[in-house]
N, CA, C and O of each residue as an XYZ file, in Angstrom:
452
protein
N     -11.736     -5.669     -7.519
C     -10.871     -5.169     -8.553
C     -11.365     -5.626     -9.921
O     -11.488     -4.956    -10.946
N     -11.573     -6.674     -9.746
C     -12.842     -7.242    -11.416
C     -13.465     -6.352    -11.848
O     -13.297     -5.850    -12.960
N     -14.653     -5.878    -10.652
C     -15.941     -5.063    -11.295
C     -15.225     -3.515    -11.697
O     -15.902     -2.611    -12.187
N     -13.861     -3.389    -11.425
C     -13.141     -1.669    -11.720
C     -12.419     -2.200    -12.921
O     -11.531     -1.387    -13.178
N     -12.392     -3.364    -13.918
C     -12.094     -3.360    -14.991
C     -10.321     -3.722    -14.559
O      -9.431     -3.510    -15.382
N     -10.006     -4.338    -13.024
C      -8.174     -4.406    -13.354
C      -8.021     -5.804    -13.736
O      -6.926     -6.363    -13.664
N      -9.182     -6.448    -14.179
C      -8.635     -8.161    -14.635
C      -9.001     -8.119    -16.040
O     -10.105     -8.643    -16.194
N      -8.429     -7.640    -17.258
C      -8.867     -7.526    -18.347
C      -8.757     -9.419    -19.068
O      -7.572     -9.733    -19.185
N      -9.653    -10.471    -19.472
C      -9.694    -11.030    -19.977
C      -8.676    -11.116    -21.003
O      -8.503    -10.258    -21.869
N      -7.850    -12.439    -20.842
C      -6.279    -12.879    -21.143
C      -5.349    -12.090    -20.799
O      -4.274    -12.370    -21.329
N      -5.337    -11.118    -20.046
C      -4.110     -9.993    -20.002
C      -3.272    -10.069    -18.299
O      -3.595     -9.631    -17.195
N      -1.921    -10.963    -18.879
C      -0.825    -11.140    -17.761
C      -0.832    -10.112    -17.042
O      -1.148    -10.174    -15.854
N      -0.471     -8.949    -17.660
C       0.118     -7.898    -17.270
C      -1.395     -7.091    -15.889
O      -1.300     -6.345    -14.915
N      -2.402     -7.680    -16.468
C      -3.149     -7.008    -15.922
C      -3.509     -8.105    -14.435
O      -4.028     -7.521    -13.484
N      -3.297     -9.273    -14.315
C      -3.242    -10.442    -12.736
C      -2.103    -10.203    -12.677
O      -1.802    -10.934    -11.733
N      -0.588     -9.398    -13.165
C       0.190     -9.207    -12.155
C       0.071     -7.794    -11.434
O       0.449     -7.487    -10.303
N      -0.520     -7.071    -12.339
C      -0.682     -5.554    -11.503
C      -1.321     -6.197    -10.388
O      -0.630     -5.970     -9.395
N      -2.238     -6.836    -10.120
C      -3.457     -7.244     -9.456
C      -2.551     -8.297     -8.278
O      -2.640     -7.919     -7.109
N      -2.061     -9.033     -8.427
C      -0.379     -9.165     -7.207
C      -0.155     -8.283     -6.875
O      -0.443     -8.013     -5.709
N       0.409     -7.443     -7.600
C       1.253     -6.079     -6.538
C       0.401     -5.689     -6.057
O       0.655     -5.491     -4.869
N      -0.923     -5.344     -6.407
C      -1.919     -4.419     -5.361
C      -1.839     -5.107     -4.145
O      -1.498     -4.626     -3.064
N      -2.316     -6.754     -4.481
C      -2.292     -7.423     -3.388
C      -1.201     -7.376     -2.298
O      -1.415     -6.901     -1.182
N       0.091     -7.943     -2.720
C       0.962     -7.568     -1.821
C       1.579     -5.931     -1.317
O       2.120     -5.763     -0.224
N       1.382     -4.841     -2.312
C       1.200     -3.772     -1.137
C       0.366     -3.405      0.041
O       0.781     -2.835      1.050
N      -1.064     -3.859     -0.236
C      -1.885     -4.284      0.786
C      -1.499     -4.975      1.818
O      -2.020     -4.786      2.918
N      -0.623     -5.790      1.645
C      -0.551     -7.081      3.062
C       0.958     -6.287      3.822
O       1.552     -6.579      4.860
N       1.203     -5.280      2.873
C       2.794     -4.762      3.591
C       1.833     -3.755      4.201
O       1.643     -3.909      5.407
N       1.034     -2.517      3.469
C       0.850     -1.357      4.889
C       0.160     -2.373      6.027
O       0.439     -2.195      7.213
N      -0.620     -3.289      5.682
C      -1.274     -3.500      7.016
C      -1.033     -4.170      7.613
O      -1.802     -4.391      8.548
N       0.075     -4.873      7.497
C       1.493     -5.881      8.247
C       2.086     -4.784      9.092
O       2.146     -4.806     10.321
N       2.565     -3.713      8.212
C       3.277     -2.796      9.107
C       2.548     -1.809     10.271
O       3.004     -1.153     11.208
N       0.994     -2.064      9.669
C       0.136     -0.762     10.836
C       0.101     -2.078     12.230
O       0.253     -1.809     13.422
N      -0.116     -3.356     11.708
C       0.028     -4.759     12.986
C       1.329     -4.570     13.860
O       1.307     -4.347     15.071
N       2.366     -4.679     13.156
C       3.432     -4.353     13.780
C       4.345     -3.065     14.645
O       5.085     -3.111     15.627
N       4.041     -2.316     14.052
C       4.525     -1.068     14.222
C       3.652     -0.315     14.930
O       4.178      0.544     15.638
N       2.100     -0.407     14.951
C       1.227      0.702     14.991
C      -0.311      0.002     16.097
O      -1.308      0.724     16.131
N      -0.329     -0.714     16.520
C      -1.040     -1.199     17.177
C      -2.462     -1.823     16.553
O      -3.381     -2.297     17.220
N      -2.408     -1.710     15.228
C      -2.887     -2.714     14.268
C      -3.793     -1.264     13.328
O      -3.810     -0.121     13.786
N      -4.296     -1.557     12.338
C      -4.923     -0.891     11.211
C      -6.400     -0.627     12.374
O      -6.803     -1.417     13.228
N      -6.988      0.815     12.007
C      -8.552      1.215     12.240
C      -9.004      1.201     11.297
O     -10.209      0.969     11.385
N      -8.459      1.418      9.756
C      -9.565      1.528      8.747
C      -8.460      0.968      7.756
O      -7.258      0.723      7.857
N      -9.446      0.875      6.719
C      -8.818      0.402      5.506
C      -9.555      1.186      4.177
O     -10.742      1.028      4.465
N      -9.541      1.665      3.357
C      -9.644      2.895      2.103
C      -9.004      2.102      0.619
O      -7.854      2.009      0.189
N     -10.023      1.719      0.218
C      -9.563      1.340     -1.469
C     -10.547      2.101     -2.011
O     -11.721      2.202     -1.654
N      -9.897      2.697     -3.019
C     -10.486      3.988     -3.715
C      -9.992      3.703     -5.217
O      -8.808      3.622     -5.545
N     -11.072      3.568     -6.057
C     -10.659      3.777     -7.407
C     -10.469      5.289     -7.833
O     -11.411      6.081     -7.807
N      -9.124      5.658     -8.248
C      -9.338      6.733     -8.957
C      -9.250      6.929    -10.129
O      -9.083      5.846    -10.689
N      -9.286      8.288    -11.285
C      -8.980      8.630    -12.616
C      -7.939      7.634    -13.406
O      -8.057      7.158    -14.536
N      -6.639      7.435    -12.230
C      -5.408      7.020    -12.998
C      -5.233      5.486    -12.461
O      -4.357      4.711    -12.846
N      -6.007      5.273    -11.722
C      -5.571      4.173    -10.448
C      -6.385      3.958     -9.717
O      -7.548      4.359     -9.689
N      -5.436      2.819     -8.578
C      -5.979      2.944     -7.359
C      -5.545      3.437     -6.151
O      -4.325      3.522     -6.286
N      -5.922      3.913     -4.751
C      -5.446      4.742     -3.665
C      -5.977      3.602     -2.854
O      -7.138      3.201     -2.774
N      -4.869      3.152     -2.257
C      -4.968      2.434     -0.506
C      -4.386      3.060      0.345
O      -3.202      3.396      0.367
N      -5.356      3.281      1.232
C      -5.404      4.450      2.583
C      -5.238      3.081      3.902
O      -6.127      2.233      3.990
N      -4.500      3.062      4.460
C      -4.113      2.162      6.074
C      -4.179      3.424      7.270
O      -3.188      4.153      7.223
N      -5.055      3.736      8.184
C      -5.188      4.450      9.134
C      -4.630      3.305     10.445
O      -4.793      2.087     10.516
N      -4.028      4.121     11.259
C      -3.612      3.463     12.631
C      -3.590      4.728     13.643
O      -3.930      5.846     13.254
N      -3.113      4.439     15.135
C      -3.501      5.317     15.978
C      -1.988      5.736     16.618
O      -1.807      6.197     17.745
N      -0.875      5.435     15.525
C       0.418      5.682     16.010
C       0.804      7.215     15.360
O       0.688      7.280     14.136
N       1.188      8.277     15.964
C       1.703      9.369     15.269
C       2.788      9.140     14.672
O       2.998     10.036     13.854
N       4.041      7.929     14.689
C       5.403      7.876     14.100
C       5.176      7.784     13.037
O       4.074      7.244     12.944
N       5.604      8.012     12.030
C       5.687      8.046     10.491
C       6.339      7.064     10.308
O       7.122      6.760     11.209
N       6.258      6.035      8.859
C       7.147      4.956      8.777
C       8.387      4.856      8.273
O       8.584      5.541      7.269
N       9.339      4.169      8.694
C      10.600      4.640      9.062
C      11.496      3.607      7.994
O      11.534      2.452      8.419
N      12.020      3.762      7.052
C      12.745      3.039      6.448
C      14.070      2.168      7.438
O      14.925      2.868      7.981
N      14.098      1.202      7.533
C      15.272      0.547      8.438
C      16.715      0.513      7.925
O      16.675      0.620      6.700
N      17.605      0.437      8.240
C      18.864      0.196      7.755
C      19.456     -0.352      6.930
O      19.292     -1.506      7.328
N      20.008     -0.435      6.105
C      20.118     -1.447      4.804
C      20.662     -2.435      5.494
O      21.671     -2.565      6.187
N      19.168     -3.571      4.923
C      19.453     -5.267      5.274
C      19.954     -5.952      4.126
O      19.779     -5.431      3.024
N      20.545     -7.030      4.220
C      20.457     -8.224      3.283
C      19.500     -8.891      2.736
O      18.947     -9.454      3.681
N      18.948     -9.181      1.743
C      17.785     -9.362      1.116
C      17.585    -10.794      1.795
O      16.487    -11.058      2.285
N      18.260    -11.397      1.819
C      18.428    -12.672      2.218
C      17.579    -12.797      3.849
O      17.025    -13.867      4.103
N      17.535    -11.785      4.765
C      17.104    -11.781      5.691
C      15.782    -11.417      5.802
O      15.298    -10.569      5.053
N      14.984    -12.117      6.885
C      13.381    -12.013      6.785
C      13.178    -10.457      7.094
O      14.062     -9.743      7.568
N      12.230    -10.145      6.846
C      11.644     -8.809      7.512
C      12.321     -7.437      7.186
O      13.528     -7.442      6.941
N      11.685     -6.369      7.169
C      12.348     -5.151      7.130
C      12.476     -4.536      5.359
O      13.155     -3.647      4.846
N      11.577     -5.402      4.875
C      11.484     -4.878      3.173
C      10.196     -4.349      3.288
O       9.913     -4.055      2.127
N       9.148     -4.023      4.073
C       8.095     -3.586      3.090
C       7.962     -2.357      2.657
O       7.048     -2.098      1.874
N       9.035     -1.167      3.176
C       8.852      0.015      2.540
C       9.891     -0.165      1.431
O      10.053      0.727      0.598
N      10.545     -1.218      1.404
C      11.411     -1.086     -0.094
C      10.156     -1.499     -1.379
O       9.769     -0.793     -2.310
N       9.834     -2.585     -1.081
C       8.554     -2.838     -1.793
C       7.530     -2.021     -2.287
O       7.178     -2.254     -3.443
N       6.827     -0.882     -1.524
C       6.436      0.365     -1.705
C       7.116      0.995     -2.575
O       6.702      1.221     -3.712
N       8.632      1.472     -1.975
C       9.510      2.483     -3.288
C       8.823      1.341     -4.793
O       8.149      1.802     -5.713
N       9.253     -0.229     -4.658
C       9.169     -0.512     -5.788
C       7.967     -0.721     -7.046
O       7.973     -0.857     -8.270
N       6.815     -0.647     -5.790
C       5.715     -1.404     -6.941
C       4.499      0.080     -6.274
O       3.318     -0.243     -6.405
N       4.635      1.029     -5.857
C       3.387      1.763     -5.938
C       4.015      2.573     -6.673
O       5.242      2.637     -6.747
N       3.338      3.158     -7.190
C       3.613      4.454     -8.247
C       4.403      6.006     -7.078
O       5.310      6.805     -7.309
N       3.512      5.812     -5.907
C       3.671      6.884     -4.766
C       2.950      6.553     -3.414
O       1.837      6.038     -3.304
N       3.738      6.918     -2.471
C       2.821      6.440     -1.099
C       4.049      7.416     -0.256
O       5.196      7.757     -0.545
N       3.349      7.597      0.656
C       3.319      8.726      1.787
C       2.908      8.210      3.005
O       2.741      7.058      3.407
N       2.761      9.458      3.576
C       1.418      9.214      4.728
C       1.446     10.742      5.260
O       2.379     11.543      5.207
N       0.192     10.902      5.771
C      -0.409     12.087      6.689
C      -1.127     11.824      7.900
O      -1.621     10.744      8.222
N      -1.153     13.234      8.750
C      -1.525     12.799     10.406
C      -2.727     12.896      9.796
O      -3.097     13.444      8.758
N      -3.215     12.323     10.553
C      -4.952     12.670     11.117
C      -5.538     14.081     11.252
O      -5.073     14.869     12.075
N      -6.265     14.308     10.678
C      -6.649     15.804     11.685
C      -8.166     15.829     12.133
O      -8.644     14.731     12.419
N      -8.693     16.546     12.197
C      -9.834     16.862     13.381
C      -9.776     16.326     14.526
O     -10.756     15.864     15.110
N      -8.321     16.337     15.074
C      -8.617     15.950     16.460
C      -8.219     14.577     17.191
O      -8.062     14.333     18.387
N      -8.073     13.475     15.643
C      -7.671     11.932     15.779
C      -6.309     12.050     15.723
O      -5.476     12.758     15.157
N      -6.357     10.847     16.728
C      -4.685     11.093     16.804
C      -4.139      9.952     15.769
O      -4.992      9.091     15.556
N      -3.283      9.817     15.292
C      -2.350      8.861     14.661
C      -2.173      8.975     13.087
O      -1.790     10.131     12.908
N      -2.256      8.411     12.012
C      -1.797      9.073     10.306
C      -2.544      7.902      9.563
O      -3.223      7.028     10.103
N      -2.289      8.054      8.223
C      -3.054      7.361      7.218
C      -1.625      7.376      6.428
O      -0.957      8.287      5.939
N      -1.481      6.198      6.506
C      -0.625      5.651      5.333
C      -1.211      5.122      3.790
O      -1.737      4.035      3.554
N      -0.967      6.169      2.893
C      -1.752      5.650      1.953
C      -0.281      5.195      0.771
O       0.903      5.342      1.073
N      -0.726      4.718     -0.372
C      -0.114      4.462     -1.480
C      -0.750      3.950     -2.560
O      -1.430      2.925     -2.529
N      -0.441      5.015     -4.071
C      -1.295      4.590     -5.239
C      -0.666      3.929     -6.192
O       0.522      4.015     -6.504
N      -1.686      3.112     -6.753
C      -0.559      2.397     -8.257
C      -1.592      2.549     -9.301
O      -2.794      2.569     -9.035
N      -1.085      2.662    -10.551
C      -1.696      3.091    -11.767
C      -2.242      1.900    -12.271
O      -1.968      0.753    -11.920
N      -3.150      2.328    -13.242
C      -4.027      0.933    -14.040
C      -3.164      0.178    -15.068
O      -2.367      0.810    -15.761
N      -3.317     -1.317    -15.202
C      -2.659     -1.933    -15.452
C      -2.663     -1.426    -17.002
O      -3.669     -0.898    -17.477
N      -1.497     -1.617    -17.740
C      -1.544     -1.347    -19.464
C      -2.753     -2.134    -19.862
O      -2.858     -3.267    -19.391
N      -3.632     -1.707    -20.624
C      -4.209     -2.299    -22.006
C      -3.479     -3.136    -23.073
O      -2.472     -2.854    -23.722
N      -4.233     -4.216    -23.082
C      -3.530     -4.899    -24.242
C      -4.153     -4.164    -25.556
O      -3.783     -4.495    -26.682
């Protein structure tokens, strides 16, 4: 993430974007471990506006928001986390033939100081 320009020299704003990337990262692929019989690939993609993290697994279920918990209780936030800190994230099946989806989610470049 350095050499793509997201650690701008003195800029907060730009090592906390650089947290959230981090911890959306550790939520899709916590959840492809848990849910999905663990991650096949992993996809960091710089784009125009951002960045795109792609989590492939071999489960066809789509991820499932859980029931409203108490914050206070472990587990069961990482798609709230998603709503909160990616800009957008989804997911799509596989196609040519592979079975299971790609959970991806993008977040935008940190402000310029």
């Amino acid at each position: 993430m350095a050499d793509w320009g997201w650690i701008p020299a003195g800029s907060e704003a730009g090592e906390e974007r650089v947290e959230d990337v981090l911890l959306l990262v550790s939520e899709v692929v916590t959840n492809a471990c848990l849910h999905a019989g663990g991650p096949e690939e992993f996809v960091l993609r710089r784009e125009r506006e951002g960045l795109r993290v792609e989590v492939s697994d071999a489960s066809p279920e789509p991820p499932r928001v859980r029931s409203s918990r108490s914050p206070s209780l472990p587990g069961g936030h990482g798609l709230m986390v998603l709503d909160r800190l990616a800009g957008a994230w989804g997911y799509e099946t596989r196609g040519a033939g592979a079975a299971g989806k790609v959970v991806w989610l993008e977040v935008s470049l940190p402000a310029r100081p």
